[in-house]
C-alpha atoms as a printed R data frame, in Angstrom:
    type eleno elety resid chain resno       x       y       z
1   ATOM     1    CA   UNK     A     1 -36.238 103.527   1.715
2   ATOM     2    CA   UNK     A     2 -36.343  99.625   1.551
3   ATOM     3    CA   UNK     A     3 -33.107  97.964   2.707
4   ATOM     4    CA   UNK     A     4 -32.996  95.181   0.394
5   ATOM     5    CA   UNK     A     5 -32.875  95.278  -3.531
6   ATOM     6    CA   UNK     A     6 -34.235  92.403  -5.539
7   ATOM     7    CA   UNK     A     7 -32.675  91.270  -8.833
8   ATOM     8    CA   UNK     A     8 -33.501  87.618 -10.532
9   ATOM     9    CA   UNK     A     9 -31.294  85.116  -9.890
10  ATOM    10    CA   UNK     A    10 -31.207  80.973 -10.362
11  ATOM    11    CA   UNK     A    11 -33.307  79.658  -8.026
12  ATOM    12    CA   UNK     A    12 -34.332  76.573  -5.846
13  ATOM    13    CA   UNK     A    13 -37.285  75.405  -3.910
14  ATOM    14    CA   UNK     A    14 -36.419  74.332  -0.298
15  ATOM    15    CA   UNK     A    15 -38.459  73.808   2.584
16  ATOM    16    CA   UNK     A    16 -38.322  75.717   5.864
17  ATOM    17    CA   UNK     A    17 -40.550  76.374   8.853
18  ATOM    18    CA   UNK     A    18 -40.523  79.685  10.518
19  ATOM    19    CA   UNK     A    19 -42.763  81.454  13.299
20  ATOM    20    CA   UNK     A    20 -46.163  82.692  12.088
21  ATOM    21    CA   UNK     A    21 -45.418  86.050  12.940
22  ATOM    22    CA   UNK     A    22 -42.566  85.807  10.947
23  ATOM    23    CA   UNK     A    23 -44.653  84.780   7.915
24  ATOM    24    CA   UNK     A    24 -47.025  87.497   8.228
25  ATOM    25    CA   UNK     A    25 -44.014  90.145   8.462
26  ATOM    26    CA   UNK     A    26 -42.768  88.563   5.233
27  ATOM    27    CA   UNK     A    27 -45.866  89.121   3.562
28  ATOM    28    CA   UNK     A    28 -46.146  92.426   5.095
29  ATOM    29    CA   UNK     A    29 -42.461  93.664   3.720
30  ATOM    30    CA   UNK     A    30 -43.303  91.677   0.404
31  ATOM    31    CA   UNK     A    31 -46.155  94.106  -0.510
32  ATOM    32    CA   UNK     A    32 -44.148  96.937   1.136
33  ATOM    33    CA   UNK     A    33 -41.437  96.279  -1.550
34  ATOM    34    CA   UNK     A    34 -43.677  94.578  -4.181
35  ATOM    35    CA   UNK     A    35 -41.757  91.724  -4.580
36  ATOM    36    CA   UNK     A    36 -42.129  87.861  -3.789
37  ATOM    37    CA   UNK     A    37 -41.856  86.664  -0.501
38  ATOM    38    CA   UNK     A    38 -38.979  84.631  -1.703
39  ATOM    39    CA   UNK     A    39 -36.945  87.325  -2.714
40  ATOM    40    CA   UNK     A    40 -37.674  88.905   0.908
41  ATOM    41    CA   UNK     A    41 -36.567  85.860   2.404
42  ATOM    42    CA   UNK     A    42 -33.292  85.545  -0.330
43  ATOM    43    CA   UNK     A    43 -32.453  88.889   0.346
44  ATOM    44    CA   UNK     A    44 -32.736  89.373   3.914
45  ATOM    45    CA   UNK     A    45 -30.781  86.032   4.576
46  ATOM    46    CA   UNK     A    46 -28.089  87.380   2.232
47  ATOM    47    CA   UNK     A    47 -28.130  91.233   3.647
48  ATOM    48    CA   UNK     A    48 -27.471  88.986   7.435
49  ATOM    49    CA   UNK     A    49 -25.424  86.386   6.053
50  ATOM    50    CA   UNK     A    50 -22.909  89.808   4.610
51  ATOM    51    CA   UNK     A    51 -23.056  91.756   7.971
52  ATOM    52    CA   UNK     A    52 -21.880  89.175  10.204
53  ATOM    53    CA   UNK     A    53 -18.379  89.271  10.814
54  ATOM    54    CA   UNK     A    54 -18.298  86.140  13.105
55  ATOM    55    CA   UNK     A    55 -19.935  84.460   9.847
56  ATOM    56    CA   UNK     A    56 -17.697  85.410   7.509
57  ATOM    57    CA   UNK     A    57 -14.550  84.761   9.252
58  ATOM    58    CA   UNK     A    58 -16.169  81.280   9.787
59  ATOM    59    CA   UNK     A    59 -16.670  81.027   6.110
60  ATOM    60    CA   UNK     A    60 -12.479  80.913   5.622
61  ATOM    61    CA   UNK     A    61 -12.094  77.879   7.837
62  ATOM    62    CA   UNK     A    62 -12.226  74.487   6.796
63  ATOM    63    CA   UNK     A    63 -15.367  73.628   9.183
64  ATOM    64    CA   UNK     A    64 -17.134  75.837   6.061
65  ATOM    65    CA   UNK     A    65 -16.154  73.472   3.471
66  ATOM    66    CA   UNK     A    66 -17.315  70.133   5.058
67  ATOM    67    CA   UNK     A    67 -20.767  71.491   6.538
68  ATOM    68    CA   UNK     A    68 -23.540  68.442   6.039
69  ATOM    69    CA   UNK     A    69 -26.353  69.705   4.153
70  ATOM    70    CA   UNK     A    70 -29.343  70.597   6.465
71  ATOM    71    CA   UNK     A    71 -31.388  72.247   4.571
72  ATOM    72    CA   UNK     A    72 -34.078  70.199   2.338
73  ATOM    73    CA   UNK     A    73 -33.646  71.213  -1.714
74  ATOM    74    CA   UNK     A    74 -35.887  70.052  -4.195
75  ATOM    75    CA   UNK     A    75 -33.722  70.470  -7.372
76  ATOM    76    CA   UNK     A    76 -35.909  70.471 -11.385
77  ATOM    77    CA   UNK     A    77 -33.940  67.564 -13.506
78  ATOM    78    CA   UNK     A    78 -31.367  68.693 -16.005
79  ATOM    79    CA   UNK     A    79 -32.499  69.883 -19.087
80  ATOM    80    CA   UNK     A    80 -31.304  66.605 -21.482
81  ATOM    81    CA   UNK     A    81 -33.390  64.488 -18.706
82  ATOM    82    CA   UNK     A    82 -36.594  66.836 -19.316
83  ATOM    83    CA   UNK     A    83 -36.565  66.575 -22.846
84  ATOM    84    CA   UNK     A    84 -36.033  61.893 -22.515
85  ATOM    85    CA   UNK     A    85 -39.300  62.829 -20.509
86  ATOM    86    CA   UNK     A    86 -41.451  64.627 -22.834
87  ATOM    87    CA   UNK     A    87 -40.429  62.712 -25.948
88  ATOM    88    CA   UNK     A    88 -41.168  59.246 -23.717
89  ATOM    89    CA   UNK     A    89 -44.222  60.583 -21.834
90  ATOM    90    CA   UNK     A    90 -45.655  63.579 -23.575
91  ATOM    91    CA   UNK     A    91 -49.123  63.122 -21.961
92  ATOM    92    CA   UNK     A    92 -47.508  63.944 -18.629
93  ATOM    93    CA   UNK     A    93 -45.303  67.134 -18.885
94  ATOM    94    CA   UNK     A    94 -46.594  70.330 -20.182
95  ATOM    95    CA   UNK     A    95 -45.379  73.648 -19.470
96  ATOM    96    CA   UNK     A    96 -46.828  76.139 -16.485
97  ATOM    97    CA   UNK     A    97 -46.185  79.500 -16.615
98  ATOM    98    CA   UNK     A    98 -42.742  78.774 -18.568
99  ATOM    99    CA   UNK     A    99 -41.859  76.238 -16.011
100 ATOM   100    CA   UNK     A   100 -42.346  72.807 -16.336
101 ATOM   101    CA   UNK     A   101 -44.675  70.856 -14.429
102 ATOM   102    CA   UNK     A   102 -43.772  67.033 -14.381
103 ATOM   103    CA   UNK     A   103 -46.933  64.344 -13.563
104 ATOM   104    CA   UNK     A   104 -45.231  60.690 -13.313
105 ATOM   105    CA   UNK     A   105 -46.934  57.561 -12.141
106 ATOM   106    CA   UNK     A   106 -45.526  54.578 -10.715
């Protein structure tokens, strides 16, 4: 029986680097689940993140709320800025997959 359970949530793209080994057990627990390897990774930093204590009880001190960011987010635009785009450029947005894929030159 699989220890993680994957439900859709809002997501981002960040950028990490892990062990090769690592990758290749991702992949393998992916198709052992049949899910992404993002929800592998999601889930089994969340199923950690939950179990230890030392964590949480960190997460209740004020050192939690002023942590710098460290890890690298690539965040879409808002929605109202997406739309500016397609009515100003609509030769470079179209829509992938029901995401949007933005080309802008400079």
């Amino acid at each position: 029986m699989p220890l993680l359970e994957i439900n859709q949530t809002h997501r981002v793209s960040a950028t990490i680097r892990i062990d090769e080994t690592t990758a290749a057990q991702i992949d393998q627990y992916a198709a052992f689940l049949e899910a992404s390897a993002d929800d592998v990774v999601d889930k089994a930093l969340a199923y950690v993140f939950t179990k230890d204590r030392d964590f949480q009880d960190f997460l209740h001190t004020q050192d939690a709320a002023q942590v710098p960011q460290r890890l690298r987010i690539r965040r879409a635009p808002k929605a109202p800025v997406l739309q500016n785009l397609f009515r100003r450029q609509p030769k470079r947005a179209k829509a992938v997959d029901g995401a949007t894929e933005l080309h802008v030159r400079s």
